[in-house]
C-alpha positions, 0 to 999 in steps of 0.5 A, spaced: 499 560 492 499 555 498 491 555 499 491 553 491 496 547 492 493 544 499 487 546 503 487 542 510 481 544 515 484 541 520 491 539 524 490 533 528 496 529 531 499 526 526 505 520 526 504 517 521 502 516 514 499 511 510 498 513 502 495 510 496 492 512 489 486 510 486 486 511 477 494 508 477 499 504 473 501 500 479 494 498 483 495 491 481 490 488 486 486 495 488 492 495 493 494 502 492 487 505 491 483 499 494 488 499 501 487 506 503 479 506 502 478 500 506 483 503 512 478 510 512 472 505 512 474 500 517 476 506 522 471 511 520 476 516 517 474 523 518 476 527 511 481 533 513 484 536 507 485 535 501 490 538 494 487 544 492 485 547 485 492 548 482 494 541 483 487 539 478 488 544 473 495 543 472 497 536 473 491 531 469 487 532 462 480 533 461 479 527 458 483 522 453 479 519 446 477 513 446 477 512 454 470 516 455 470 519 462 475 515 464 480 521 466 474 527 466 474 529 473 467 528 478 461 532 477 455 533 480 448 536 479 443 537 484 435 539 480 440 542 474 445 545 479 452 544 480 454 541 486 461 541 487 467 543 483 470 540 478 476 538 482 481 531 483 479 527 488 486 527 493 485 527 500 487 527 507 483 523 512 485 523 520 483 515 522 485 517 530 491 515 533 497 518 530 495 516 523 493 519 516 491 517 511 491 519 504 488 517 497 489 520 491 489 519 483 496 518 480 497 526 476 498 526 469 503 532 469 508 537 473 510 531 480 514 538 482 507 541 483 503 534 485 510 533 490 510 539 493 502 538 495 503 533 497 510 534 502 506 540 503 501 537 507 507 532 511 510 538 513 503 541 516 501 536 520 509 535 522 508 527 520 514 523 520 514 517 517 510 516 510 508 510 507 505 509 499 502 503 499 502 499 491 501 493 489 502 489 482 501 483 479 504 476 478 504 469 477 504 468 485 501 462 488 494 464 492 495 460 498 502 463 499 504 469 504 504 475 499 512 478 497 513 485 499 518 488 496 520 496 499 524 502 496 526 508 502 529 514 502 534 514 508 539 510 508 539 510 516 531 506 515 534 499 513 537 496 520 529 498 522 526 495 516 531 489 516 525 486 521 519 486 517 520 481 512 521 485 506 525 485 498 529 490 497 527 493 490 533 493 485 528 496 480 532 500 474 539 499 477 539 494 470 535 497 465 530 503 463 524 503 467 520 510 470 517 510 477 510 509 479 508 515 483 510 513 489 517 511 486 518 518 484 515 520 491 520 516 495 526 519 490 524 526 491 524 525 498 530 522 498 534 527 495 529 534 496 526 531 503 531 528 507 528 530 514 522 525 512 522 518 512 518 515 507 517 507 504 514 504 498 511 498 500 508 494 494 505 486 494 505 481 488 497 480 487 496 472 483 495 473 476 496 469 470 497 470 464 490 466 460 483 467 460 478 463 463 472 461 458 468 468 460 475 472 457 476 473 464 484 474 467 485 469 471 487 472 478 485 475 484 482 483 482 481 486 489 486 482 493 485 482 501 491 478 502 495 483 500 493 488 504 493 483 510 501 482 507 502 490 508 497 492 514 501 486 519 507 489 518 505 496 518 501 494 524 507 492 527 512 498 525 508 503 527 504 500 533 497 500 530 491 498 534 488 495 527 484 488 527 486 485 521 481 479 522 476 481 516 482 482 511 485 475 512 478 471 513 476 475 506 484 474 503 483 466 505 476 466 502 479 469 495 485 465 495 482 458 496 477 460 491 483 461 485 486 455 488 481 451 486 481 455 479 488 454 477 487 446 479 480 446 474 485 449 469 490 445 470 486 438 470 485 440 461 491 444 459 498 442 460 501 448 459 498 452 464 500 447 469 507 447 468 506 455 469 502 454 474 508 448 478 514 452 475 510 460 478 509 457 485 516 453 485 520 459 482 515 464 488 520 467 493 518 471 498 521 473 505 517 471 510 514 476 516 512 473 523 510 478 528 514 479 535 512 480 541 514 485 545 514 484 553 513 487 558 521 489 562 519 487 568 516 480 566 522 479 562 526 479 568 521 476 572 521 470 567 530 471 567 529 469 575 525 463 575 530 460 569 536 462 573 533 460 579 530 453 576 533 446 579 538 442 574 535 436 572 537 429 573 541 426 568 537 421 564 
């Protein structure tokens, strides 16, 4: 059954991987389907494998009324012919350097079946360390640094990911709430998958709640600022030559143009500017600033010289 849950081409070296899904419940910014598809473009990503037909049979519907072909897998034709199979789209690309990266759609039914896919293609590419990207929304003040917050599957990760500016989720431990896929994926491999290390990371993209006069939500839809906020840290983490100028450039421009929204909005409804004062003084974030790792023997040699320094005279 294995070529019926995984097809994989190839088998690059692989350290990492970086994970999201287009067509789910927490995409609050397109940062899970958004991030990954931007990462495979901007690194000229080479797809490699994907999840095989057991996994589209059985874990989605063909379609749900009312939504049109929201949920009806691809199809293509060519003069009248079928071209590719009706198949979801989750798939595996190597971006070069150690790092793969995966984008799938959130499945309906059977996580056993869509887990063990998906832990499948870890163990095949001997990938360690795993991280699923989500994002959702909120009244988060656009000119701010985004808030991260994680949830891991080993005990042992947290002194490493003390450094990186994160929250730690306590979501559920007060009431009912169901896991987003990565949340269930992190679980399953907390306690199905323990030599694995996996991480969701998940950013709180600006949305309010009112319209503008178009009915339009007033919030970021594609938020670049997000992506920058996760992709700094993974930059970090992980060693990643990645250039992340476009995504704060772009992240900036979004930003300031809902900043000039919400100070428009503010200026006629004073009831959407008390929100808006109350979201940004009641905003909390961990705050991540990238270190600088020097060279040892630069290290010593600036030791020496500060050893070495004549005292000052007293003033």
């Amino acid at each position: 059954m294995a070529d019926e849950l995984l097809n994989l081409e190839s088998k690059p070296v692989a350290k990492q991987l970086i994970a999201g899904w287009r067509r789910q419940w927490s995409d609050g910014g397109e940062i899970s389907g958004g991030l990954p598809r931007y990462l495979i473009s901007k690194l000229g990503a080479k797809q490699i494998g994907e999840m095989g037909p057991e996994v589209s049979k059985l874990c989605y519907p063909f379609q749900v009324p009312g939504t049109h072909d929201t949920y009806r897998p691809r199809v293509a034709y060519k003069d009248g012919l079928p071209v590719q199979p009706m198949t979801r789209r989750n798939r595996f690309y190597d971006a070069g350097n150690g790092l793969i990266i995966f984008l799938g759609q959130e499945p309906w039914f059977r996580i056993d079946v869509y887990a063990e896919a998906f832990f499948k293609a870890v163990e095949e590419l001997g990938i360690p360390k795993i991280v699923a990207v989500e994002g959702y929304n909120g009244a988060a003040p656009p000119e701010m640094e985004r808030s991260v917050s994680c949830i891991y599957s080993r005990a042992d990760m947290k002194e490493n990911l003390d450094k990186y500016g994160l929250r730690y989720s306590n979501y559920g431990s007060q009431s009912r709430n169901g896991p987003t896929i990565a949340m269930a994926l992190v679980t399953l491999a907390h306690y199905e998958h323990p030599e694995y290390e996996m991480l969701r990371m998940g950013a709180m993209a600006p949305m309010y709640p009112f319209l503008t006069s178009n009915s339009d939500p007033v919030g970021i839809n594609l938020d670049h600022r997000s992506f920058y906020d996760i992709m700094r840290r993974l930059k970090s983490m992980f060693d990643l030559d990645i250039d992340l100028s476009e995504l704060l450039s772009l992240g900036e421009a979004e930003s300031q143009e809902l900043v000039e929204t919400l100070e428009k909005i503010a200026e006629t409804n004073p009831t959407a500017k008390d929100l808006i004062a109350r979201a940004k003084a009641d905003f909390a974030f961990v705050p991540f600033e990238t270190s600088v790792n020097m060279d040892p023997a630069l290290n010593l040699a600036l030791e020496d010289i500060l050893r070495n320094a004549p005292d000052q005279p007293d003033e």
